[in-house]
N, C-alpha and C positions, 0 to 999 in steps of 0.2 A: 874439503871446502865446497865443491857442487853438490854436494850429497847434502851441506846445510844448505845451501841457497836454494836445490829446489825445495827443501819442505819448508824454508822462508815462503816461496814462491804460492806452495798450494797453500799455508795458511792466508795469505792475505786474497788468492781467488777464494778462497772457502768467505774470508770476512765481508770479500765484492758481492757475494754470490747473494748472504745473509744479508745486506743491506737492502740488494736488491728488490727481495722476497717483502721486504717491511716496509721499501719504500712502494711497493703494487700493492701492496694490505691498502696501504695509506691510500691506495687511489682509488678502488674498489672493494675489496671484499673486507673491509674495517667498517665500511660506513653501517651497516645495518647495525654492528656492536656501537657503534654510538650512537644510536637513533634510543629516545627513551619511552618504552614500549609501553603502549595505555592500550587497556582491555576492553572491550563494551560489550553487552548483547544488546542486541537491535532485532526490529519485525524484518524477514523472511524476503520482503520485498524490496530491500536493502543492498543486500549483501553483492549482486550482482556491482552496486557500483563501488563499492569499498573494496571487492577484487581489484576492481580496474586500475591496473596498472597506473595511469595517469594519474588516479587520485593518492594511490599510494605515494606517486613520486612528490606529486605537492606538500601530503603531510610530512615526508620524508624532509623536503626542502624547511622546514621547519621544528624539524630535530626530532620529529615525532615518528614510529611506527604501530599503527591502529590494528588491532586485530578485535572479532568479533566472530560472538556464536550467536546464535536466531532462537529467539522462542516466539511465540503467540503475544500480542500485545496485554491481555489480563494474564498470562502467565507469568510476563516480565514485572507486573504492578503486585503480584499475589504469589505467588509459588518460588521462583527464581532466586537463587542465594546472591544476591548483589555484591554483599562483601567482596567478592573477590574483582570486581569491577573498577574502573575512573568512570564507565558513565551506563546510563540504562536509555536507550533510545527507543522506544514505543513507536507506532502507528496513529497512536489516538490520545488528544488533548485531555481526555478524560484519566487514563490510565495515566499518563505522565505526571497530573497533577497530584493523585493516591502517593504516587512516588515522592513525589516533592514534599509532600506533608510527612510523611513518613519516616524520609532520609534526611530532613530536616535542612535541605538545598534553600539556598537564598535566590535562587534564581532559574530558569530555564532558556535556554533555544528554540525556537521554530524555524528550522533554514530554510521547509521546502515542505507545501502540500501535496495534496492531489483530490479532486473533488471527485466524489462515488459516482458512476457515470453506469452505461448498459452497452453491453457488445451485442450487436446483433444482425441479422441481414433483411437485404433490400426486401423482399418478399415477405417478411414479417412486418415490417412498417407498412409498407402497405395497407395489410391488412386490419395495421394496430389505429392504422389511420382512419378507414373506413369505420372502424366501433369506436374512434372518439375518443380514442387512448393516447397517441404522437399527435401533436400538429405543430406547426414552425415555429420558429420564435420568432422571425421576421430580423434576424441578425445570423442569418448564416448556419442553422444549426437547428436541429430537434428536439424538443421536449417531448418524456413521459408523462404523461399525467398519473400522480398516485391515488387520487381521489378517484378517480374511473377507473383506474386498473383494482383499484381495493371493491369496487362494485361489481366486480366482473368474479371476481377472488367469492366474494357473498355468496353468489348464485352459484358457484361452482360450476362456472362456464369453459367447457372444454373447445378448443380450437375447432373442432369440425363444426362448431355450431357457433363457429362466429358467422354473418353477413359477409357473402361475396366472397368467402374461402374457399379457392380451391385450390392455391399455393401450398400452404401446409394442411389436410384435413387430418391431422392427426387425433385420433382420440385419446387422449389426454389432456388434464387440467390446463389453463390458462395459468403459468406459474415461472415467473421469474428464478432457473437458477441463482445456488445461494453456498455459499459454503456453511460448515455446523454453525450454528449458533452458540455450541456451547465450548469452543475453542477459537474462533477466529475473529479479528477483529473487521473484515470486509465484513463479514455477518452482521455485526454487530450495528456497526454502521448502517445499514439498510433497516434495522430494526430504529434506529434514531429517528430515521426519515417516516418508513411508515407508522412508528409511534407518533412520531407529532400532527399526524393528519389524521390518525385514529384518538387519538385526544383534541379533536377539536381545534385544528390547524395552531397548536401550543406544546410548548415543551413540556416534559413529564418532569414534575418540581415534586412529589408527595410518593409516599409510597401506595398508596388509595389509587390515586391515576395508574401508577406504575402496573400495580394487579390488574385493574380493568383493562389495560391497555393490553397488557401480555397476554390477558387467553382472547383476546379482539385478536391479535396477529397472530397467535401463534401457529396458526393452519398455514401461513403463508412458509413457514419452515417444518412443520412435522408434515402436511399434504405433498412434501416433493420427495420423498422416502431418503435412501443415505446419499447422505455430501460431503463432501471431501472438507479435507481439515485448512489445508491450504488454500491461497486466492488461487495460483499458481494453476493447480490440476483443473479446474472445470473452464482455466480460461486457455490454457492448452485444448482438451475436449473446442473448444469452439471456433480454436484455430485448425485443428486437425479433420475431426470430426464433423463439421457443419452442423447447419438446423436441421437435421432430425435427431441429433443429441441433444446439442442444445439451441435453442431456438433465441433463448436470449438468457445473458447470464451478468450479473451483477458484478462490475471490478471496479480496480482504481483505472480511474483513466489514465492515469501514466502507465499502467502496463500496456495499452492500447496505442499512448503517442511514442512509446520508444520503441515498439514494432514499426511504426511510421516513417518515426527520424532515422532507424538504421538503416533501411530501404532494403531488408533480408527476404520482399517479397511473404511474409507471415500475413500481411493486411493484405486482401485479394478483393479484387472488383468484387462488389455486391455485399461485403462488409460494411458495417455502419456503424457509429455509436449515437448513443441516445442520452438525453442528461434528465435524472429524474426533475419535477416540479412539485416540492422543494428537492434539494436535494443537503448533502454537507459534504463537508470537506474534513478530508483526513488528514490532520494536522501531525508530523512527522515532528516531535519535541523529544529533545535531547534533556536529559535529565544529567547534572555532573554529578559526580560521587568524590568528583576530588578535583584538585589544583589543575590536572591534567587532563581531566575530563570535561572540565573549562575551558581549556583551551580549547582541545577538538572541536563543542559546540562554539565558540568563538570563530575558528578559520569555517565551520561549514556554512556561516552565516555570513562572515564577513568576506572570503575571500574571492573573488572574482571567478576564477581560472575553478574553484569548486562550484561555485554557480552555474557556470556554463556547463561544466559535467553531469552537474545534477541534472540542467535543463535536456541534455542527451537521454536520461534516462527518462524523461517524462514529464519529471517532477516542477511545480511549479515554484519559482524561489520571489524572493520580494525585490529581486532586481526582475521584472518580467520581459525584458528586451531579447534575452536569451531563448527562451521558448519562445515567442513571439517572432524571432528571425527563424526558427526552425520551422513553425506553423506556415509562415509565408514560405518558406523554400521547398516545402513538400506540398503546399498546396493543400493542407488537411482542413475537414471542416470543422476543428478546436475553437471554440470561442477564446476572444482574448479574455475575458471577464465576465463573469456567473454572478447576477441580482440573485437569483431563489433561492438565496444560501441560508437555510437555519442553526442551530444548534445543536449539538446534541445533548443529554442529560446528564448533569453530575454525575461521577464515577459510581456512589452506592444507587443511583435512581435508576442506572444502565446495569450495575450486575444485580441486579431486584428484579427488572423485568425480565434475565436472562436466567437467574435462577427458578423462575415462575415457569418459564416455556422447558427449562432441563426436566423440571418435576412433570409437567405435563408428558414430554418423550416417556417417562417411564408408567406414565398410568395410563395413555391408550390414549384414542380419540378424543377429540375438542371437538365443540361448533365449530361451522363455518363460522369466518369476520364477517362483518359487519359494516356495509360501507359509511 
């Protein structure tokens, strides 16, 4: 009789035991097998906040878990096998749309921009100031001029032979780092802005414009010899390295305001940023490829608590209270709000003049532009 009663005994601690286990599944480690897993590629500049913890735990809070791989903004419009996606999220309005025509989406997301801006130091403005190139906006903040910096670019004006340089007298070209042209979409972007000033302060609408315009700029990218593929590596280079690598280099300004907002010490006295005159804005559109994919661009747009995240990373969203409390709390000189904002050019009119400038890389020198 004891001999039944304890193996009664250990079957019901084994049954205790197994409840147990099922009922701690149920409180932690069940929950990700219930979460319904949607897939994206997204641009490169991205992904830091789709790690973040915090964001995950939101889309979490709403049955979702988001994973995502990174390509190049026209690799995600052109190359990229989508199918196996819920949604394709790009860097640039232009590529997102390619997408949407394509994948036949009834609709798109914009959660959150970031307008193309210039990292650069206190001794360079200076100097840029002196030749006519930065001067104030009278709201806090610096303008580049591209129309004088495209005249400087003409004459093939090297720094030592600027006026009143003796900050930098480097012999080398007067030339805004850039990442490729013919992979990156920060490239590409800066190719929108000084297109439209090299076509006569207008968007590039024809293919006619487009050819004339691209071997007009194209020295401003084959005259700076190899550039990295990513925004990422030359705006490292300009946090690491200072101005005698790079003197000044072309980003999103949200990679500039979440060095700011996390206070990691990366932004060091005598750093600057610069907003070109025009400049654009790189609009971050979410492309669905399904029900699911919908949704995602849905909570990035609509949900508060991802607004504020976004805003940590830089990024500007259409609740702008959020950056706006971050700008005031670091004291940064971030404008609230950019007038010189243009366009960029339809997706075929932007890979027309970027296919124009590939073929130039492979056939050797171009004139100088042309201010």
């Amino acid at each position: 009789m004891k001999r039944w009663i304890g193996i009664g005994l250990a079957l019901l601690l084994g049954v205790a035991v197994a409840a147990a286990i099922v009922v701690g599944n149920r409180g932690g480690g069940t929950e990700t097998r219930e979460l319904t897993l949607v897939r994206g590629v997204i641009g490169s500049e991205k992904k830091p906040f789709f790690d973040d913890r915090r964001v995950r735990a939101v889309f979490a809070g709403h049955g979702l878990r988001v994973e995502v791989d990174t390509a190049g903004s026209r690799q995600i419009a052109t190359s990229v096998d989508l199918g196996k996606y819920g949604f394709a999220f790009p860097s640039s309005a232009p590529a997102a749309e390619k997408i949407r025509r394509d994948r036949g989406a009834t609709r798109t997301f914009a959660p959150f921009s970031s307008p193309m801006a210039i990292a650069t130091f206190t001794p360079i403005v200076d100097v840029l100031v002196r030749a006519g190139v930065v001067r104030d906006s009278g709201q806090g903040y610096q303008v580049f001029d591209i129309q004088k910096y495209l005249g400087l670019v003409a004459k093939g004006t090297r720094w030592d032979k600027l006026p009143g340089n003796t900050a930098y007298p480097a012999r080398k070209r007067v030339l805004l780092t850039t990442t490729d042209i013919r992979t990156s979409n920060s490239a590409a972007m800066y190719l929108s802005i000084a297109g439209y000033v090299a076509n006569g302060d207008d968007v590039v609408t024809s293919n006619e414009q487009g050819s004339t315009v691209a071997e007009t700029v194209a020295p401003l990218f084959l005259d700076q010899g190899y550039s990295e593929t990513s925004t990422e590596a030359p705006f490292e280079d300009y946090l690491s390295l200072g101005m005698g690598k790079t003197p000044m280099v072309m980003i999103y300004e949200a990679q500039y305001a979440s060095r700011l907002f996390a206070g990691d010490g990366a932004i060091r006295p005598g750093m600057r940023l610069l907003y070109p005159s025009p400049t654009v804005l790189s609009k971050h559109t979410l492309v669905p490829l399904g029900a699911q994919g919908a949704e995602v661009g849905r909570l990035l747009q609509e949900d508060p608590e991802l607004g504020r995240l976004a805003a940590l990373y830089g990024f500007r969203t259409a609740a702008p209270r959020a950056f706006d409390d971050l700008v005031a709390k670091v004291k940064a000189p971030l404008p609230p709000g950019l007038v010189d904002v243009v366009e960029p050019p339809d997706h075929e009119r932007l890979e027309g003049m970027i296919s124009a400038i590939e073929t130039l890389y492979r056939s050797g020198p171009v004139p100088s532009p042309t201010p």
